[in-house]
MARGU-601661 format. One line per field, with one value per atom (N, C-alpha, C): residue number from 1; residue in three letters; atom name; x, y, z. Coordinates in nm, 4 decimals, padded with zeros to 6 digits. Example, Ala and Ser with C-alpha at 12.3 -4.5 7.8 and 13.67 -1.06 7.14 Angstrom:
// MARGU-601661
k: [1|1|1|2|2|2] .
r: [ALA|ALA|ALA|SER|SER|SER] .
a: [N|CA|C|N|CA|C] .
x: [01.3190|01.2300|01.3200|01.2850|01.3670|01.2900] .
y: [-00.5690|-00.4500|-00.3300|-00.2250|-00.1060|00.0030] .
z: [00.7800|00.7800|00.7800|00.7080|00.7140|00.7870] .
This chain:
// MARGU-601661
k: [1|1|1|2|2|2|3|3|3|4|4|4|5|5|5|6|6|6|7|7|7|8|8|8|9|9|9|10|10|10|11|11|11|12|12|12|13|13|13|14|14|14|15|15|15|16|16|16|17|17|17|18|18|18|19|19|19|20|20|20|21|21|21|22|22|22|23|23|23|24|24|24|25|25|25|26|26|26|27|27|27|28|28|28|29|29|29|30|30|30|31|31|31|32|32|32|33|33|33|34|34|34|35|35|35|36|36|36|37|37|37|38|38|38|39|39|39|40|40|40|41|41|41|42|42|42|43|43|43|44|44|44|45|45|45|46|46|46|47|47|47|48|48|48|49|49|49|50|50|50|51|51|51|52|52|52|53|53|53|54|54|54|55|55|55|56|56|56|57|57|57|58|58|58|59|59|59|60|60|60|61|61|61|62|62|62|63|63|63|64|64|64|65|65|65|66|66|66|67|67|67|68|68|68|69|69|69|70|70|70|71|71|71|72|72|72|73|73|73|74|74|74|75|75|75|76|76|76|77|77|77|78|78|78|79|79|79|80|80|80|81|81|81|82|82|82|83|83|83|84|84|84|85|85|85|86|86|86|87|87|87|88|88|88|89|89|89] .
r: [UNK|UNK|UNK|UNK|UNK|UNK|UNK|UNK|UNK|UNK|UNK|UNK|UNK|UNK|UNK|UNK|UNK|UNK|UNK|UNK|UNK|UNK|UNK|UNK|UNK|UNK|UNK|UNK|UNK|UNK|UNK|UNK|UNK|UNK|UNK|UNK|UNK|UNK|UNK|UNK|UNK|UNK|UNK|UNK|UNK|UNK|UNK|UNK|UNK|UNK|UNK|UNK|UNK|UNK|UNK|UNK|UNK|UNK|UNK|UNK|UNK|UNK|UNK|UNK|UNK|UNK|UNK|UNK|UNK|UNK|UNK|UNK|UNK|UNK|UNK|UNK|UNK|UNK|UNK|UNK|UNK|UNK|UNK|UNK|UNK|UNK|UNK|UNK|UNK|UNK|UNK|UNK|UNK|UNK|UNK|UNK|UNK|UNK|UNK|UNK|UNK|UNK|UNK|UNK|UNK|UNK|UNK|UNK|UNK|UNK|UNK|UNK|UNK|UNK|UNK|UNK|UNK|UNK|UNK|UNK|UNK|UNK|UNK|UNK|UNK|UNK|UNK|UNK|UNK|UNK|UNK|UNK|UNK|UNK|UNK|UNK|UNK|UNK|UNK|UNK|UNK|UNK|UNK|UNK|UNK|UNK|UNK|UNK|UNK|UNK|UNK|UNK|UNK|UNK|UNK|UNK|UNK|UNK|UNK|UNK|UNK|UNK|UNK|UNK|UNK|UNK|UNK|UNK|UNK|UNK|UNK|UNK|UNK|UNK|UNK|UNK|UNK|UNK|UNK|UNK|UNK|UNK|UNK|UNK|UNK|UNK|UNK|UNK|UNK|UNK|UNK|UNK|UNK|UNK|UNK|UNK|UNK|UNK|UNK|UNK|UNK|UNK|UNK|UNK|UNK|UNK|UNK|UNK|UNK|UNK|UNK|UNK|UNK|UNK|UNK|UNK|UNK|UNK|UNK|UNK|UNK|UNK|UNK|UNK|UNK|UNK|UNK|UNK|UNK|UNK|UNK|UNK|UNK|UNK|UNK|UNK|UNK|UNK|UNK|UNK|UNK|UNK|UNK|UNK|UNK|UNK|UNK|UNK|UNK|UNK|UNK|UNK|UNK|UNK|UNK|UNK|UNK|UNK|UNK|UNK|UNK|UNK|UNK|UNK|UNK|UNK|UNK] .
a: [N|CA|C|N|CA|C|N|CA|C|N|CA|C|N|CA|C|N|CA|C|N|CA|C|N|CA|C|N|CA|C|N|CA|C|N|CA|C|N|CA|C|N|CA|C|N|CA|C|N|CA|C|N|CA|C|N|CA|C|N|CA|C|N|CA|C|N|CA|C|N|CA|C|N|CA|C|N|CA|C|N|CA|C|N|CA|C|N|CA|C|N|CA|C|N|CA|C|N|CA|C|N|CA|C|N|CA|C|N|CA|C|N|CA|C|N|CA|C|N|CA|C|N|CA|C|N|CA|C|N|CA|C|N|CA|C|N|CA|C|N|CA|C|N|CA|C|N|CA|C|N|CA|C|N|CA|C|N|CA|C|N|CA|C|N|CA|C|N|CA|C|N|CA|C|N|CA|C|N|CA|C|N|CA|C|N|CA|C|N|CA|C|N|CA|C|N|CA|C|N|CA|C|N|CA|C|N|CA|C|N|CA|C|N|CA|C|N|CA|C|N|CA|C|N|CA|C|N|CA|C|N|CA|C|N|CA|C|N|CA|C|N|CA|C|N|CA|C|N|CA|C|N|CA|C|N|CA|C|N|CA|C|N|CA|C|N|CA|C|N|CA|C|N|CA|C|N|CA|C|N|CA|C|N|CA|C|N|CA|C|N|CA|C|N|CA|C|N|CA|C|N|CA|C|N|CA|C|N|CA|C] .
x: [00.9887|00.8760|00.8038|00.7717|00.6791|00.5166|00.5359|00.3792|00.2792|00.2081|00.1300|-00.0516|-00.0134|-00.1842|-00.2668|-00.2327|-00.3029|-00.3472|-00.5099|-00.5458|-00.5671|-00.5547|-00.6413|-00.6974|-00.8233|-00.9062|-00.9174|-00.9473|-00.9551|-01.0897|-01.1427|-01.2643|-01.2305|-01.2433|-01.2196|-01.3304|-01.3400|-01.4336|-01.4152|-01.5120|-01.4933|-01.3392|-01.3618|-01.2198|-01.1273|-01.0827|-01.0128|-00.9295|-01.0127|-00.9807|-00.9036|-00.9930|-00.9405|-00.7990|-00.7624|-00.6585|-00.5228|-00.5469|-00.4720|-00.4548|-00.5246|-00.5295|-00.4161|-00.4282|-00.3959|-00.2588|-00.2005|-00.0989|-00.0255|-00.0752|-00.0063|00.0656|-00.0648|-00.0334|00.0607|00.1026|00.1726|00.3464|00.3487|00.4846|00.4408|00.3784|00.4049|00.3844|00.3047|00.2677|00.1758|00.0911|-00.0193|-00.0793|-00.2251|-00.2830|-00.1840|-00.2280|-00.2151|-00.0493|00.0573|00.1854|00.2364|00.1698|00.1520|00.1222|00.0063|-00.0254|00.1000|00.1245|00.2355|00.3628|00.4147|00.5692|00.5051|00.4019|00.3751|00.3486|00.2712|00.2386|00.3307|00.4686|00.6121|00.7171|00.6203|00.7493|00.7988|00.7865|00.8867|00.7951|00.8536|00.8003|00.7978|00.7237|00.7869|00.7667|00.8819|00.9014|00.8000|00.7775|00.6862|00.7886|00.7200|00.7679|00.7882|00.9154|00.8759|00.8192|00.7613|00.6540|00.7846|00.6691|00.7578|00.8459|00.8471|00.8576|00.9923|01.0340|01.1477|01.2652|01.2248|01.2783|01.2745|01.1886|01.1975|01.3382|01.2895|01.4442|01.5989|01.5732|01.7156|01.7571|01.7100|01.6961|01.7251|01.6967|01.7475|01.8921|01.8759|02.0664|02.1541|02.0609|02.1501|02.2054|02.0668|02.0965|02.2170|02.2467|02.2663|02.4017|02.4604|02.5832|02.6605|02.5510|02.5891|02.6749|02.6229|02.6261|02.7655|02.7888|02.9707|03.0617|03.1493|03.2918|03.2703|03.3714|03.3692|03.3878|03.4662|03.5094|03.4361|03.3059|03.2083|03.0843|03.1174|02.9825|02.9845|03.1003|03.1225|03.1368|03.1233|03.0961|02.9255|02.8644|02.7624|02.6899|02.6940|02.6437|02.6805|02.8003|02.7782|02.7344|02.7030|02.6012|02.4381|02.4081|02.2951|02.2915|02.3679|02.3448|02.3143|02.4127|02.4030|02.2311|02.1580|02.0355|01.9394|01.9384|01.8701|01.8724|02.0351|02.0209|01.9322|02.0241|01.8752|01.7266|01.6677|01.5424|01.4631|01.5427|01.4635|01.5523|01.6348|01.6687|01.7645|01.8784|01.9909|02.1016|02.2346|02.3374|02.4554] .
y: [02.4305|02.4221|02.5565|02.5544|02.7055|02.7250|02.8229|02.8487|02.8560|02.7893|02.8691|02.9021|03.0170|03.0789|03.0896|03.1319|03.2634|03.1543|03.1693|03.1002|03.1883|03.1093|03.1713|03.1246|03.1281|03.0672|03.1295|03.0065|03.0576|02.9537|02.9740|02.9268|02.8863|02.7116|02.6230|02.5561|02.5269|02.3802|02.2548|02.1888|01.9980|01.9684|02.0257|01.9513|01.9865|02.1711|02.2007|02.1530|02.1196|02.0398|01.9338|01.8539|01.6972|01.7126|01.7689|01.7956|01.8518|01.9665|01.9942|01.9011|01.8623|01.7358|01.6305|01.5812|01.4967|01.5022|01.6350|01.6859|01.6860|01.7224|01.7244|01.5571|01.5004|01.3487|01.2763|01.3274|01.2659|01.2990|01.4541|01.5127|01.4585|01.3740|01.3636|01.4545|01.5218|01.6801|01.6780|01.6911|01.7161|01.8547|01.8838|01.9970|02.1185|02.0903|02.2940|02.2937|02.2061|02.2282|02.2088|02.1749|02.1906|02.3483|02.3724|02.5387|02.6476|02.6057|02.7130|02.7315|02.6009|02.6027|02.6900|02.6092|02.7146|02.8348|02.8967|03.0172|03.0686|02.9880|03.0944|03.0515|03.0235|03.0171|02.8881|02.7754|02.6629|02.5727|02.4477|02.3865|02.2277|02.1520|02.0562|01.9908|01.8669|01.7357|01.5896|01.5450|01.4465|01.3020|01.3033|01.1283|01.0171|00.9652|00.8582|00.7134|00.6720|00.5261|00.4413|00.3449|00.2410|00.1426|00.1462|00.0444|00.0909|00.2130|00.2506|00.2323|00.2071|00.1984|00.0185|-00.0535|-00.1668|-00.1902|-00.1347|-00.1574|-00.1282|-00.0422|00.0161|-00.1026|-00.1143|-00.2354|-00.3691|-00.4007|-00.4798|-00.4602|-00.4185|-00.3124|-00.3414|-00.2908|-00.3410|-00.4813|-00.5263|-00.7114|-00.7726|-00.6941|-00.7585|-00.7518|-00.6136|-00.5919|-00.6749|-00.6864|-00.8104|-00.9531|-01.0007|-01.0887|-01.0933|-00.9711|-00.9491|-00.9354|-00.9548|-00.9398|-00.7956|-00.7644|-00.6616|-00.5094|-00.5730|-00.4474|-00.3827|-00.5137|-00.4705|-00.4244|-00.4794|-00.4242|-00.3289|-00.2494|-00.1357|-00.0222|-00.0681|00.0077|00.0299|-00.0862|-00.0870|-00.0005|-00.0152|00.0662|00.2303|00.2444|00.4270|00.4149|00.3400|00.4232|00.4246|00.3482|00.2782|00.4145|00.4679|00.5868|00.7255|00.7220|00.8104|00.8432|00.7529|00.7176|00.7672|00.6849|00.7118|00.8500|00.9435|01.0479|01.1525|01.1201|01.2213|01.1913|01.0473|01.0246|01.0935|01.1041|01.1741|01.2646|01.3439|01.5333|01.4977|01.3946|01.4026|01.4922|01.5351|01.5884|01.5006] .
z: [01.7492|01.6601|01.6581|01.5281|01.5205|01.5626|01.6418|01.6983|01.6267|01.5170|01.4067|01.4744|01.4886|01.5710|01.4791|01.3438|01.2685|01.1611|01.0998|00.9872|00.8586|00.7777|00.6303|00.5567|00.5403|00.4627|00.3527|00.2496|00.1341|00.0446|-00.0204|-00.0769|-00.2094|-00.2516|-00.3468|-00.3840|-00.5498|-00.5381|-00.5161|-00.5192|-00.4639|-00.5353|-00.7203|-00.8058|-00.7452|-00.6794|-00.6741|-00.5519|-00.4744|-00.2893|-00.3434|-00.4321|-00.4701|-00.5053|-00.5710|-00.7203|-00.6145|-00.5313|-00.4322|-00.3193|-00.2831|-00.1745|-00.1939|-00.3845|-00.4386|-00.4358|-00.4826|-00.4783|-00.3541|-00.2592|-00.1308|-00.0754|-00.0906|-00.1041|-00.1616|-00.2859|-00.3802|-00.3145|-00.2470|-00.2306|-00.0599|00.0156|00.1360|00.2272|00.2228|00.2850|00.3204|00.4346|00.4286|00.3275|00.3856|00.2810|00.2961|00.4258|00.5318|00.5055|00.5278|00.4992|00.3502|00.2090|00.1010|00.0712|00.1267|00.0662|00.0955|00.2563|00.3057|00.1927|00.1382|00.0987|-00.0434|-00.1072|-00.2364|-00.2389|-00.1381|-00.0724|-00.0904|-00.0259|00.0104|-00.0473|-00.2112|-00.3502|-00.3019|-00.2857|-00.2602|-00.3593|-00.4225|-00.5219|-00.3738|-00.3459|-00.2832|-00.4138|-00.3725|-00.5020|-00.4469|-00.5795|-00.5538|-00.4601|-00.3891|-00.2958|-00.3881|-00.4176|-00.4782|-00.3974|-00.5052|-00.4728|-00.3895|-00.3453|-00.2562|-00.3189|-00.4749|-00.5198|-00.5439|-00.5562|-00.5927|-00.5208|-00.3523|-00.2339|-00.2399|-00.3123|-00.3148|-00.3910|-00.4738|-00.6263|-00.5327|-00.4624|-00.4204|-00.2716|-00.2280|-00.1491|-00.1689|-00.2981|-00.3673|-00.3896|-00.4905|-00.4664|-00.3836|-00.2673|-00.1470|-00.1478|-00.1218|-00.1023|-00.2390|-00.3396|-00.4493|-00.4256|-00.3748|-00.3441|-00.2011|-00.1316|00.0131|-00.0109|-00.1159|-00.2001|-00.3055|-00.3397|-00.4221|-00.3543|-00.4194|-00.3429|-00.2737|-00.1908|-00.1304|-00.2212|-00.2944|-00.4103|-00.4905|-00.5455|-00.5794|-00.5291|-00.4212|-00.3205|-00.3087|-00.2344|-00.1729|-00.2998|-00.4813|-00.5531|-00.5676|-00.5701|-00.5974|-00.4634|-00.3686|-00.2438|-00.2576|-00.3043|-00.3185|-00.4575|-00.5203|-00.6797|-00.6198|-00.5293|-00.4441|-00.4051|-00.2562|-00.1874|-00.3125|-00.3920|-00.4858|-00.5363|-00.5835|-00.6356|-00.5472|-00.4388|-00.2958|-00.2596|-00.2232|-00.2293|-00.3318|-00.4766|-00.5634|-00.5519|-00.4950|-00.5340|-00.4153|-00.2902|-00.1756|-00.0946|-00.1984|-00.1281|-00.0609|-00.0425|00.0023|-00.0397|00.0203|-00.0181|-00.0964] .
């Protein structure tokens, strides 16, 4: 893990805290590790909602339930999904 000693402050208004705050929130980041990646050119991607992880979950269960042939199709289009929605390979 990295030692981080060194601060930098920087001076915002109330909107601008909120709006950044908001942002950090949305991609799962806190503030202070939000500013760094943009700081150093990195875009983070927004988190998707829970509900999306609900849907795919489902998926799952739906394929448990088919023959094997179809299951085991439906589970790598499942992983497939899952992978793009949260930064897999």
């Amino acid at each position: 893990m990295r030692n981080r000693t060194v601060g930098i402050n920087i001076r915002v208004t109330v909107t601008e805290k909120k709006k950044v705050t908001m942002l950090a929130k949305k991609c799962g980041l806190s503030l202070s590790e939000y500013l760094r990646q943009r700081a150093l050119g990195y875009e983070p991607g927004g988190h998707p909602s829970k509900e999306v992880f609900d849907v795919l979950d489902k998926l799952d269960d739906i394929a448990e339930s088919c023959s094997a042939r179809e299951g085991v199709a439906i589970n790598a289009q499942t992983d497939r999904m899952r992978d793009l929605l949260i930064g897999g390979n």
